[in-house]
Residue frames as qw, qx, qy, qz and C-alpha x, y, z in Angstrom:
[[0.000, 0.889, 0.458, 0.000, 0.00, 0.00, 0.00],
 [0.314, 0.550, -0.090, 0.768, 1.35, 3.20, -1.08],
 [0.389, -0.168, -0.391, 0.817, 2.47, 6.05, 2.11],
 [0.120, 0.091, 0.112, -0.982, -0.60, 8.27, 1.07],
 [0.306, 0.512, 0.785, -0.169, -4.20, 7.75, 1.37],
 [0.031, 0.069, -0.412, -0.908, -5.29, 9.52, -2.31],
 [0.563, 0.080, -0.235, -0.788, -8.72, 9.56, -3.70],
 [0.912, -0.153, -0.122, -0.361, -8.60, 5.90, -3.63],
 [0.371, -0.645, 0.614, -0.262, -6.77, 4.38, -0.81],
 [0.832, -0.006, 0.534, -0.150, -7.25, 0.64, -2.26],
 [0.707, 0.659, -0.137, -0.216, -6.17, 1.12, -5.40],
 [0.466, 0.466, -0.742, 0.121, -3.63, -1.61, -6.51],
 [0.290, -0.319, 0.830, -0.354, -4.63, -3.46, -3.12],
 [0.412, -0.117, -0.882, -0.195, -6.12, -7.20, -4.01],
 [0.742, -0.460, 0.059, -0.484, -9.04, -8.06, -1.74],
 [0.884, -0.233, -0.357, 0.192, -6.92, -11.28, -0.96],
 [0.439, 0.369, -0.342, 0.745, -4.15, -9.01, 0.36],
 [0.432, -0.535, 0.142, -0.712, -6.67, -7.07, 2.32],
 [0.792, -0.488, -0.015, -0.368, -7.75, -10.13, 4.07],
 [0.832, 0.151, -0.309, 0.435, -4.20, -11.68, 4.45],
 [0.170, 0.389, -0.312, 0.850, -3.16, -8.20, 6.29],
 [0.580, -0.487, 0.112, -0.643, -6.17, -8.47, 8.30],
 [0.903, -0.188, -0.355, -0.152, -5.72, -11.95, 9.26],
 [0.703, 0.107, -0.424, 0.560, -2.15, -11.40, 10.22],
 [0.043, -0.363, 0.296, -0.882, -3.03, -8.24, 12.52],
 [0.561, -0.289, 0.232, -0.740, -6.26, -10.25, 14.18],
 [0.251, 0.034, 0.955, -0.155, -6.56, -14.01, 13.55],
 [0.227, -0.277, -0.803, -0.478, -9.37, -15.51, 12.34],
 [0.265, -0.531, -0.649, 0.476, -10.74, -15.49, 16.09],
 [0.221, -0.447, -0.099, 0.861, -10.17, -11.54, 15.87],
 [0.173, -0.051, -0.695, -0.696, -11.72, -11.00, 12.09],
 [0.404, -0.425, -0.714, -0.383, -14.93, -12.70, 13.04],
 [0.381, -0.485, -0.538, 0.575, -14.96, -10.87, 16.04],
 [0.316, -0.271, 0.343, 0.842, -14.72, -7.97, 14.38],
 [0.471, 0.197, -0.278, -0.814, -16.80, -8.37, 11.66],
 [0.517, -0.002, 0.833, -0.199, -19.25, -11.44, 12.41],
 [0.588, 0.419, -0.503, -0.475, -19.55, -13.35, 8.85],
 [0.958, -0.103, 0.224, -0.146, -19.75, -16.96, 8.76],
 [0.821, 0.505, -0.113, 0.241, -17.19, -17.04, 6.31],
 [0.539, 0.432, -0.541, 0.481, -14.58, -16.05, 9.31],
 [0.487, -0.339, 0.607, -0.529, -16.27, -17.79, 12.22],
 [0.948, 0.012, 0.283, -0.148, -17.09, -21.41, 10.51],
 [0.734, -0.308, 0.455, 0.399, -14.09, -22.66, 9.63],
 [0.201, 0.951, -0.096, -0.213, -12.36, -20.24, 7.71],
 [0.702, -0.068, 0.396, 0.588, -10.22, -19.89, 4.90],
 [0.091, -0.336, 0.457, 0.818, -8.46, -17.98, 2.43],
 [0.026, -0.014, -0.762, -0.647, -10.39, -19.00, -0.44],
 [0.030, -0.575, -0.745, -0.337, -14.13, -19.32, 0.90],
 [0.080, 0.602, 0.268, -0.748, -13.57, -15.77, 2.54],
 [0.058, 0.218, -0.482, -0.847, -12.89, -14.43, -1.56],
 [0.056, -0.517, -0.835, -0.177, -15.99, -16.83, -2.60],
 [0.102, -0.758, -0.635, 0.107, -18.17, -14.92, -0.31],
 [0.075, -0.692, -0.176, 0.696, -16.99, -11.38, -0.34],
 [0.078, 0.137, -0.591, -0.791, -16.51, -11.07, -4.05],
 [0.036, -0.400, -0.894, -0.199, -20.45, -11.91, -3.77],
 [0.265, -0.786, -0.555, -0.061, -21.52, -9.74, -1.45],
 [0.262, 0.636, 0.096, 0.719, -20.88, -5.93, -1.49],
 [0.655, -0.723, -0.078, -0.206, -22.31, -5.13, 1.95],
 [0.831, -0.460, 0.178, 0.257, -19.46, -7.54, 3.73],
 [0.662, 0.516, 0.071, 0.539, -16.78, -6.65, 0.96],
 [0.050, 0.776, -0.039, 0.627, -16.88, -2.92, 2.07],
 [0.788, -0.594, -0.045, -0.158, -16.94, -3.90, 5.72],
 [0.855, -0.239, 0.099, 0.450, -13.95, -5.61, 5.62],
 [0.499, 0.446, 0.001, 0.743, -12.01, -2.77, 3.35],
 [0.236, -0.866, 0.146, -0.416, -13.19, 0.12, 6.09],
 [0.845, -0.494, 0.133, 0.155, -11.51, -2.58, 8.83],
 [0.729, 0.234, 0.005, 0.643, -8.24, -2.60, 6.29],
 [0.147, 0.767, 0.129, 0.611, -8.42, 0.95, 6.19],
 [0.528, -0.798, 0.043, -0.287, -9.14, 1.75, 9.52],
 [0.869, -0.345, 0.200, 0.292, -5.87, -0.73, 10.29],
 [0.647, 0.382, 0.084, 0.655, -3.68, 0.46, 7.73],
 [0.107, -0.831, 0.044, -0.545, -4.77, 4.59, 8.89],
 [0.272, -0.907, 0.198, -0.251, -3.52, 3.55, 12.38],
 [0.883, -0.075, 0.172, 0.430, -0.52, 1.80, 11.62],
 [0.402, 0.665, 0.104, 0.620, 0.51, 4.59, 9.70],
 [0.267, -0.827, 0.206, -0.450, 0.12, 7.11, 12.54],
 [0.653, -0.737, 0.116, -0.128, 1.73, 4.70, 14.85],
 [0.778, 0.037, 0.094, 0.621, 4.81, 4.79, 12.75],
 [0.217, 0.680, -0.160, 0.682, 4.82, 8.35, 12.20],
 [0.358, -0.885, 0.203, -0.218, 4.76, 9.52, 16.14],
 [0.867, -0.406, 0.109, 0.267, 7.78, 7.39, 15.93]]
């Protein structure tokens, strides 16, 4: 992910990337805590999260404000270093 949040702050990020950065910053446990989907509280994977969010726009967007919202304060909690 590029160092500035432009017009569109996703652009060039993959939805699998998104949920590969979320997974590593919460778990699966954390993720479906988070955002309660079946698809990452019944045995969860890589491949039938993409199934189901590339379906469904609602949960898609959910998860990218959660990237966002994780990427926006990583960012700030490398700059006050």
């Amino acid at each position: 992910m590029t160092e500035q949040f432009g017009k569109d702050p996703l652009h060039g990020v993959t939805l699998e990337q998104i949920i590969n950065s979320l997974v590593a910053c919460y778990g699966w446990d954390g993720l479906g805590h988070c955002i309660e989907i079946d698809c990452f509280n019944n045995h969860p994977t890589l491949k039938s999260s993409l199934k189901f969010l590339r379906k469904t726009p609602w949960a898609r967007k959910k998860v990218e404000n959660l990237y966002l919202d994780m990427a926006l304060h990583e960012r700030e909690k490398r700059d006050k270093w």
